[in-house]
LOMAR-967325 format. One record per residue: x, z, y of N, C-alpha, C in turn. Coordinates in steps of 0.05 Angstrom, whole numbers, always signed. Last residue first. Layout:
residues N
R	n_c1	n_c3	n_c2	ca_c1	ca_c3	ca_c2	c_c1	c_c3	c_c2
R	X	Z	Y	X	Z	Y	X	Z	Y
...
end
This chain:
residues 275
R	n_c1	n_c3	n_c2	ca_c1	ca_c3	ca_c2	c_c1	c_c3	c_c2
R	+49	-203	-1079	+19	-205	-1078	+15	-214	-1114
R	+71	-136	-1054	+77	-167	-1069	+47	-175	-1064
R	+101	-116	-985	+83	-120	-1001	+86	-141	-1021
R	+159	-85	-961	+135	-105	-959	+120	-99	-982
R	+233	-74	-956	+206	-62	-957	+187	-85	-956
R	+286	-96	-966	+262	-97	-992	+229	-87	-991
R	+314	-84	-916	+302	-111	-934	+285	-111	-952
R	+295	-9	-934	+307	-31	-919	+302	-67	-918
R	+261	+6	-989	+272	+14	-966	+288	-17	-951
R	+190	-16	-1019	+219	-10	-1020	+232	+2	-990
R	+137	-29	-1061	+158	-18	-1031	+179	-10	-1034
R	+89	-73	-1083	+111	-60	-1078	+125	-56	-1067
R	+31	-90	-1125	+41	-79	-1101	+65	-68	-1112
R	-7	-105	-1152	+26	-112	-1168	+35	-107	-1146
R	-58	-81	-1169	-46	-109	-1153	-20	-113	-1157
R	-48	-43	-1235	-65	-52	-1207	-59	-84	-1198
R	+18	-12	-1221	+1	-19	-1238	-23	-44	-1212
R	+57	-20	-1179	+63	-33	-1203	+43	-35	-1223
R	+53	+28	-1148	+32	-1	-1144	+49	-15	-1167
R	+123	+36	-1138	+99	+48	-1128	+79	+18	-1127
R	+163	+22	-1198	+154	+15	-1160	+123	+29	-1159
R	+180	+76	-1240	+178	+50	-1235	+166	+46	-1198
R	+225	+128	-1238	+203	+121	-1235	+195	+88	-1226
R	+274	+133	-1302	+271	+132	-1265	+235	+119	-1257
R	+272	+135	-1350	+267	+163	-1338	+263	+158	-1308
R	+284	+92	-1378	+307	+105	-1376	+300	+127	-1357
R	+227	+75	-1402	+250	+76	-1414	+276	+100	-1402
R	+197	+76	-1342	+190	+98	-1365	+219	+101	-1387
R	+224	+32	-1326	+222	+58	-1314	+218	+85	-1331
R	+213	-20	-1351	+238	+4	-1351	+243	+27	-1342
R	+152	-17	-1340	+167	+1	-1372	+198	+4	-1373
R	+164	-29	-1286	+152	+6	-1296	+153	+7	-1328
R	+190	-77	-1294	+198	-51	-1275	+187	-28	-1291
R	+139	-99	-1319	+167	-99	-1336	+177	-82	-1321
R	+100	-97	-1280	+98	-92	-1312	+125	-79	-1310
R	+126	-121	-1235	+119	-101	-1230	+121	-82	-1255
R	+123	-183	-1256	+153	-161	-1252	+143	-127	-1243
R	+78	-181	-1248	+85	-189	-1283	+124	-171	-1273
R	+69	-187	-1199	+56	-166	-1215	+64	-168	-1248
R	+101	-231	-1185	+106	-200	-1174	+94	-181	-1194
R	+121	-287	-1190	+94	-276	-1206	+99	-239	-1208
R	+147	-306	-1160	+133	-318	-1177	+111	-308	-1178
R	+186	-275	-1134	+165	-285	-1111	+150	-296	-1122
R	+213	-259	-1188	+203	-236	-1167	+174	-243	-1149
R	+217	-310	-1236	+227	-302	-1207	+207	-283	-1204
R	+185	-321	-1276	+211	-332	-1277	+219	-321	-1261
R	+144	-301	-1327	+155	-290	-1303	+188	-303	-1289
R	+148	-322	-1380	+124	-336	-1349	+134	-329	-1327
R	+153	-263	-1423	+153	-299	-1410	+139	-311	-1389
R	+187	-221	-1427	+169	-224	-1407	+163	-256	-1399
R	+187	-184	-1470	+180	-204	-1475	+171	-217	-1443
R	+249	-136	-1488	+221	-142	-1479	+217	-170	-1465
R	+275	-107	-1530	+267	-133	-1529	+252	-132	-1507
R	+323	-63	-1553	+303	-68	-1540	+298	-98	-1523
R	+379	-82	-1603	+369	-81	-1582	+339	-82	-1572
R	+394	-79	-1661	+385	-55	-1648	+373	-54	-1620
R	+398	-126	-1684	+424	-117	-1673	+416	-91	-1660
R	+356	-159	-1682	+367	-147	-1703	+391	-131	-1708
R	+347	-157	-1632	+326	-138	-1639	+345	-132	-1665
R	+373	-203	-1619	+382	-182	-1603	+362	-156	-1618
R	+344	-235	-1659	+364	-232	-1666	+382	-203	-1647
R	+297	-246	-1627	+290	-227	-1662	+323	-223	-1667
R	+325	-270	-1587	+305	-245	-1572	+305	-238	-1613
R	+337	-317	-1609	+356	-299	-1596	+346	-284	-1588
R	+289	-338	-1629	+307	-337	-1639	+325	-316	-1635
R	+249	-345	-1582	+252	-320	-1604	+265	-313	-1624
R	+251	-355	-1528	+271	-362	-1552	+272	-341	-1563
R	+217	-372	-1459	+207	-357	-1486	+227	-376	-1511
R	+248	-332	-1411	+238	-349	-1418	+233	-349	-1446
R	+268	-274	-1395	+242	-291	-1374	+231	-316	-1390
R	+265	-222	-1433	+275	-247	-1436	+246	-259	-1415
R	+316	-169	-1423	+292	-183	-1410	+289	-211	-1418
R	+336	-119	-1464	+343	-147	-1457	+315	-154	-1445
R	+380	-69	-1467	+350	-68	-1455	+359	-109	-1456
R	+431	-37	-1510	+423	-56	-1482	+391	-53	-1484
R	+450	+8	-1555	+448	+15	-1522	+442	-14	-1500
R	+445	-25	-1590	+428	+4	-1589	+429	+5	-1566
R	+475	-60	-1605	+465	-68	-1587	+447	-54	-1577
R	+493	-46	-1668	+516	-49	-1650	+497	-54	-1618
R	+469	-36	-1707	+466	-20	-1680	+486	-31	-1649
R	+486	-67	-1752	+454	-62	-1741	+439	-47	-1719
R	+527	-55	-1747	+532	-79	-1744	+499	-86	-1737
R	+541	+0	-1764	+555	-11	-1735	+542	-47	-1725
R	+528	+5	-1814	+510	+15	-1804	+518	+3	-1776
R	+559	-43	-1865	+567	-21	-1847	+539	-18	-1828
R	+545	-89	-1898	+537	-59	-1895	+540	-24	-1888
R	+611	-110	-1886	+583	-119	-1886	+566	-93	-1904
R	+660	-89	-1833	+648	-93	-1863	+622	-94	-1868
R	+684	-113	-1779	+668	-91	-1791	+650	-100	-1824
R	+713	-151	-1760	+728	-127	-1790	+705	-115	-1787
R	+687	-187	-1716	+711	-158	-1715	+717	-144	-1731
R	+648	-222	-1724	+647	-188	-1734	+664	-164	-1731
R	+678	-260	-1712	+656	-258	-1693	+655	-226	-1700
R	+708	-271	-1754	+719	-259	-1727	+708	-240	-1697
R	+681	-287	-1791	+691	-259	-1790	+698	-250	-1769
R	+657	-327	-1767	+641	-311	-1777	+659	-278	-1771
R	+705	-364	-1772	+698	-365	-1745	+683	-337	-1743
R	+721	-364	-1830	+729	-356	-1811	+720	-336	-1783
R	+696	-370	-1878	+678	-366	-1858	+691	-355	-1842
R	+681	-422	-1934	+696	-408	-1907	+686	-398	-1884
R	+648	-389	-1989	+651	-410	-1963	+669	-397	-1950
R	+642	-374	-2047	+648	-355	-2022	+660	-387	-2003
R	+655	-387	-2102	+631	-382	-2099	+626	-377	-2064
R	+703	-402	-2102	+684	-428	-2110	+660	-418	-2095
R	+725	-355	-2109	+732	-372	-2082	+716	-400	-2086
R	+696	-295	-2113	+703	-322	-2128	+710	-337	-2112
R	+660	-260	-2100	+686	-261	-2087	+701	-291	-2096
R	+612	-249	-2136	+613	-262	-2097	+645	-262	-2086
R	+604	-275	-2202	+626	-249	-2176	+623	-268	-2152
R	+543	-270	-2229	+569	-289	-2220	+578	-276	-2199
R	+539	-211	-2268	+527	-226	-2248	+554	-248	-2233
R	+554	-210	-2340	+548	-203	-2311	+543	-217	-2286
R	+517	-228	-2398	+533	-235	-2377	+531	-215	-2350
R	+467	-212	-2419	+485	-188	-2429	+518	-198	-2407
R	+452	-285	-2424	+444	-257	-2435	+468	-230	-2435
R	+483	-333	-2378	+475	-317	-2402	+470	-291	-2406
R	+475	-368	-2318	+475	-342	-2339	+474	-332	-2363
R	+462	-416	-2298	+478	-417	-2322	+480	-388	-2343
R	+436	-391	-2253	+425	-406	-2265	+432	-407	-2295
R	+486	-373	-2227	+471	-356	-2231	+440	-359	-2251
R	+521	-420	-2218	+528	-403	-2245	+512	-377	-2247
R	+486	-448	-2180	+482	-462	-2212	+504	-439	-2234
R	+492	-403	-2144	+474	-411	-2155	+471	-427	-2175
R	+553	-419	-2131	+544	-391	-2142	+517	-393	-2151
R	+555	-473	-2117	+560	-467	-2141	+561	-437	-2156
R	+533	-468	-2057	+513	-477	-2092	+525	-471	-2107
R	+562	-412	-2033	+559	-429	-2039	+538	-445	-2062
R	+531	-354	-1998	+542	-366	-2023	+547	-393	-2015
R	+540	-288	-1963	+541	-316	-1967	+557	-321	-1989
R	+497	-228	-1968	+521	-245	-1987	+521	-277	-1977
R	+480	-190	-1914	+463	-208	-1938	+491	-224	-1949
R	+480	-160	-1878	+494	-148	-1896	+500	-168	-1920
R	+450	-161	-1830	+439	-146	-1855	+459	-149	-1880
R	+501	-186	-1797	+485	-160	-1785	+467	-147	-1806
R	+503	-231	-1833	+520	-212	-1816	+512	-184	-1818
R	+448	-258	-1823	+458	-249	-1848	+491	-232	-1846
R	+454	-268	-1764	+438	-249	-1785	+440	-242	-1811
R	+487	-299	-1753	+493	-279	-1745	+476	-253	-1755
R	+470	-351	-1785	+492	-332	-1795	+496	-302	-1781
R	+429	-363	-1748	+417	-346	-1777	+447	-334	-1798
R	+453	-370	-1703	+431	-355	-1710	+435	-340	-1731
R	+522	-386	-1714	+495	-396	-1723	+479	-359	-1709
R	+580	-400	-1726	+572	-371	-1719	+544	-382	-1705
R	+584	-429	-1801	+604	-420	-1760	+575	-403	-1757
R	+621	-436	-1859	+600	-416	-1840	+611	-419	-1812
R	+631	-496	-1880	+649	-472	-1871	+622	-456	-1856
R	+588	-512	-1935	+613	-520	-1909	+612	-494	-1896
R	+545	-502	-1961	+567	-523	-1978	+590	-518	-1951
R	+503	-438	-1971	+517	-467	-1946	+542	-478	-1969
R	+459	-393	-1963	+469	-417	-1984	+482	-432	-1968
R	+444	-331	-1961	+451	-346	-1948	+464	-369	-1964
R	+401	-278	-1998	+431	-296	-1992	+426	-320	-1974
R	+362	-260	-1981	+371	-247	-2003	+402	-259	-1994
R	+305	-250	-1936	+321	-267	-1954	+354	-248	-1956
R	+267	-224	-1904	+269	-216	-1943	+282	-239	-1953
R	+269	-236	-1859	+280	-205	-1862	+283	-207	-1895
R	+299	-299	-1852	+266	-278	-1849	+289	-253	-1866
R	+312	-362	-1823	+329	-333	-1836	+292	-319	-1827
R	+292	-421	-1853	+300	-402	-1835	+297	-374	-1844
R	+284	-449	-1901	+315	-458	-1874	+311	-448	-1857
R	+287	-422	-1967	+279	-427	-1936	+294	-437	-1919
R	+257	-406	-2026	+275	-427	-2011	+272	-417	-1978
R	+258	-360	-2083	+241	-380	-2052	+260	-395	-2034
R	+263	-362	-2155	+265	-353	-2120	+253	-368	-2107
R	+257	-369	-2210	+237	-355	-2199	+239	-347	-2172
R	+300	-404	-2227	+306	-376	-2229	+282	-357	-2216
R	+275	-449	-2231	+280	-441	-2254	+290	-408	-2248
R	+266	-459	-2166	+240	-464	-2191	+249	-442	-2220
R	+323	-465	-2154	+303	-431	-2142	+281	-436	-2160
R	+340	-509	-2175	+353	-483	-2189	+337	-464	-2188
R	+307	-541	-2139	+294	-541	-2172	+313	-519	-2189
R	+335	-528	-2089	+302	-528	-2094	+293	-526	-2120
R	+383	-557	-2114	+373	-509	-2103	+346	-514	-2106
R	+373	-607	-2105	+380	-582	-2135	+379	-557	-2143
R	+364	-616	-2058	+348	-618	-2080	+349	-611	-2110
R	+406	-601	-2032	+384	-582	-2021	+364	-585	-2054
R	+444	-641	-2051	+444	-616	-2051	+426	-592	-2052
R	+425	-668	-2026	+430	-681	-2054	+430	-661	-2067
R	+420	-669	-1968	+397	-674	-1985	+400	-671	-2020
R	+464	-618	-1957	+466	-644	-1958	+438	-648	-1971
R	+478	-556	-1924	+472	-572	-1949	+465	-603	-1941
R	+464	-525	-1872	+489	-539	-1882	+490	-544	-1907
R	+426	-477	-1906	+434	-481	-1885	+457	-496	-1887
R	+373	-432	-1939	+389	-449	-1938	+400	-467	-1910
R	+366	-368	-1961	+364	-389	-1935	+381	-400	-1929
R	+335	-355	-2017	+349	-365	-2011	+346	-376	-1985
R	+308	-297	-2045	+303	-317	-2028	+329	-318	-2019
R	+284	-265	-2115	+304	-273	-2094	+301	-301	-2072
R	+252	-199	-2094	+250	-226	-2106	+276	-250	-2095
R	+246	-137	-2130	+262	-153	-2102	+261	-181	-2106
R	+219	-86	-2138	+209	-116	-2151	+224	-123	-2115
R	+236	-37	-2192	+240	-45	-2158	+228	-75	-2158
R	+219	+22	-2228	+210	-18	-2223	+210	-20	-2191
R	+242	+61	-2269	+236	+59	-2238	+233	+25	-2234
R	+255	+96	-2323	+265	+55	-2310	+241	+68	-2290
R	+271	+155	-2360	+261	+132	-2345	+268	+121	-2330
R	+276	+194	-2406	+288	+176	-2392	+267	+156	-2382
R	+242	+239	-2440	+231	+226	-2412	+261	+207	-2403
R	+269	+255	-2486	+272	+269	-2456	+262	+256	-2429
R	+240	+226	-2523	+237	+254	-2523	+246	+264	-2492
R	+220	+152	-2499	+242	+175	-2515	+234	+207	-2513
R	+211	+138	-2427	+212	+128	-2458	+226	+153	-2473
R	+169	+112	-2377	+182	+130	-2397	+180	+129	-2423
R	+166	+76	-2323	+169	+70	-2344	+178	+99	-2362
R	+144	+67	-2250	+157	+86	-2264	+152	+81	-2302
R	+127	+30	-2203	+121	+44	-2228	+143	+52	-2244
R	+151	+5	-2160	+151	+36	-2160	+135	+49	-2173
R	+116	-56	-2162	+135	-37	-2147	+132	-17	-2145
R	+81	-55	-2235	+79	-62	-2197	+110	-48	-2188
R	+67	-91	-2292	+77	-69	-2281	+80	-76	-2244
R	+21	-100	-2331	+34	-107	-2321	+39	-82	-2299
R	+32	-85	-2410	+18	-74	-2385	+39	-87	-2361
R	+14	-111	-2471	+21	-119	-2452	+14	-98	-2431
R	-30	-64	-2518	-24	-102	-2511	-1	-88	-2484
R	-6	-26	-2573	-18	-36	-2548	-12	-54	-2534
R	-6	+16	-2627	+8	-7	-2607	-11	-16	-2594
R	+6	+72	-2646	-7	+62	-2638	-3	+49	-2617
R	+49	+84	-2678	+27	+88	-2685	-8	+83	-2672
R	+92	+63	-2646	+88	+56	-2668	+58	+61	-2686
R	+55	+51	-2575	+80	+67	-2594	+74	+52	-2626
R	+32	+45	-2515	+39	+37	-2542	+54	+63	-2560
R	+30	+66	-2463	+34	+41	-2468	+49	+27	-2503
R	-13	+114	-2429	-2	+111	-2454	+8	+75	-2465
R	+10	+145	-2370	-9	+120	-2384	+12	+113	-2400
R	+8	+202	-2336	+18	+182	-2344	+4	+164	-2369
R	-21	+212	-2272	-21	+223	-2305	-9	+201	-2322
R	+30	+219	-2215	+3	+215	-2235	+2	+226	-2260
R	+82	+167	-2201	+66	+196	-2202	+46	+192	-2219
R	+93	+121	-2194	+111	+142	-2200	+106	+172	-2209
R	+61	+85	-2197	+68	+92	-2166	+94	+113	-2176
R	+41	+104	-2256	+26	+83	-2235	+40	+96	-2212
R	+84	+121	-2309	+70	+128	-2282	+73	+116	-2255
R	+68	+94	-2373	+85	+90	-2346	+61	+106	-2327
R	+109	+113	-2438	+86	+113	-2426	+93	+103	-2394
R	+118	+98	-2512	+130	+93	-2476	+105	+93	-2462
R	+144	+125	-2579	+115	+110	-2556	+133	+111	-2528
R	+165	+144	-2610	+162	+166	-2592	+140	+158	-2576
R	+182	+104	-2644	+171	+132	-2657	+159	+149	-2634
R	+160	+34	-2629	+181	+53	-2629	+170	+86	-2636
R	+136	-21	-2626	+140	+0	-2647	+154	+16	-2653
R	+152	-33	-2569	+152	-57	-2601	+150	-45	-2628
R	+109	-34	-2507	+133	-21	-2533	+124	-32	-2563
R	+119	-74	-2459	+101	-67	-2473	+116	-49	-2502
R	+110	-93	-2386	+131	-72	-2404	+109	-74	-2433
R	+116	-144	-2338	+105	-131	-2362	+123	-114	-2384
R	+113	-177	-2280	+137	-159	-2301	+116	-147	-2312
R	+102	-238	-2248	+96	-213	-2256	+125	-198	-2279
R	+91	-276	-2194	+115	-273	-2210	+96	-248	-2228
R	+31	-309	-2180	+50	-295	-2175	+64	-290	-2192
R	+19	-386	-2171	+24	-357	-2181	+45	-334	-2179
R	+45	-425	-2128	+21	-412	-2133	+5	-391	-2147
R	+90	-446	-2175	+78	-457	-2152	+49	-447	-2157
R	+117	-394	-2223	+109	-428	-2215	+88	-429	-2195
R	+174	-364	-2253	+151	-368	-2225	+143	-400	-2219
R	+159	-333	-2311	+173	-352	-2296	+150	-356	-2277
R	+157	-255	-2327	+147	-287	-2319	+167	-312	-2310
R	+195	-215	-2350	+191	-223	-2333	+178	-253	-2327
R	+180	-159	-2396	+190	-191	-2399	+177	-198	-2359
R	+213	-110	-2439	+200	-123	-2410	+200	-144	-2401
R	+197	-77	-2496	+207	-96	-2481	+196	-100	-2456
R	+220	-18	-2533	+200	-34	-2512	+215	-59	-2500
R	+261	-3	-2576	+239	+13	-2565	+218	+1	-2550
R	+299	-9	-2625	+279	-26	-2612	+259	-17	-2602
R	+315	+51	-2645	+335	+11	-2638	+322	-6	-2613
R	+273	+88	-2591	+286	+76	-2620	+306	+61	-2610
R	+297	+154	-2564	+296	+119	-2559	+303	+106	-2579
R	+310	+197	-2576	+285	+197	-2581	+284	+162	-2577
R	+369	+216	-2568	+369	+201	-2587	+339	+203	-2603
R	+394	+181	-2500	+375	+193	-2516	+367	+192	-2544
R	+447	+153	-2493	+449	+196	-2493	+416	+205	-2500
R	+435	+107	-2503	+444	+116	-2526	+448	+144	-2517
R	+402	+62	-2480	+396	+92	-2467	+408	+108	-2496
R	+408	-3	-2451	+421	+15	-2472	+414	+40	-2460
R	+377	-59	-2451	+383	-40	-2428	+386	-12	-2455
R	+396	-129	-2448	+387	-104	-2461	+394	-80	-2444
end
């Protein structure tokens, strides 16, 4: 229930919002609709706009489905609900089959997504065993994201109505994650240090792991992609490239002929031509 008792235009029973259950291939939805309340509830599409009439006692109305960053109003002073739509994804990691196959049918009932690899819109991190210092741990790190254990998920499942959210500190709920913290040096998880910490490198990657190249990116570092180019005497004009956008980057002028044929000169040993 969501209590607005400093308004006293919001009936007992002013509107409801009901959230779908998510099943394979449809989308989730949220619907607001008001249950016969004195004042009526109206919502503005995006937040703005002319606002749209969604019932009232005197005149009720079906169901309206609601989008990210519609805006809900209710009561004499306009109180209003703002609709964030965050969905929850789980990336799962170090689980056991027996295991995996219970999150898989917990994430069915709670309307989340599963995954065993880390993406920008997962929510928590799931593991039965000690966190070590992984890829996809170092990313959920760096965004801040909550490691769980399953049994924070079967008590987020277990929920009841008007309950609060199962505590991430819980020692049932919270893995060991030594090795993790250490790696982080105390910097607290949504600290701004931990998504910059790499602001100041340039990384060249000659060969192609986009693992560790999306992960130096998630850390603030410039990426650049130079695959194929293994050596100088390789492939000159693909090093030529990459020269002249560091060039531009840090202000010094890239090799003369870097565009073009992939020509280049230098002083002493280094003078000649590429090909």
């Amino acid at each position: 229930d969501i209590c607005l008792k400093f308004d006293s235009g919001v009936s007992r029973r002013h509107a409801e919002l009901v959230v779908s259950t998510k099943r394979p291939g449809e989308p989730q939805t949220i619907t607001v609709c008001d249950v016969g309340s004195t004042y009526g509830t109206t919502v503005l599409v995006g937040g703005g706009g002319m606002p749209v009439k969604c019932g009232s006692k005197a005149e009720p109305a079906e169901p309206r489905v609601l989008a990210d960053g519609d805006v809900v109003r209710v009561g004499q002073q306009r109180s209003a609900l703002r609709v964030r739509w965050v969905p929850l994804v789980f990336c799962v990691t170090r689980v056991n089959k027996e295991e995996k196959r219970t999150l898989t049918a917990q994430a069915v009932t709670l309307g989340a997504e599963m995954s065993d690899k880390w993406t920008p819109n997962c929510t928590h991190m799931v593991t039965s065993k000690e966190v070590v210092t992984t890829v996809k741990a170092i990313h959920t790190a760096i965004a801040g994201v909550p490691i769980v254990t399953p049994k924070w998920v079967a008590a987020l499942q277990n929920l009841k109505l008007k309950a609060p959210m199962p505590d991430l500190r819980d020692k049932n709920h919270m893995p060991v994650r030594t090795q993790l913290d250490n790696t982080m040096q105390g910097v607290p998880a949504g600290d701004p240090r931990r998504s910059h910490c790499l602001a100041w490198c340039i990384f060249v990657f000659l060969l192609a792991d986009e693992d560790i190249a999306e992960l130096a990116e998630a850390a603030g570092a410039l990426v650049i992609r130079a695959y194929g180019a293994a050596a100088p005497h390789d492939d000159p004009e693909a090093w030529g490239r990459v020269l002249q956008v560091l060039g531009h980057l840090t202000g010094e002028p890239g090799p003369a002929g870097a565009e073009g044929k992939g020509k280049t000169k230098g002083k002493g040993k280094g003078k000649g031509k590429g090909k």
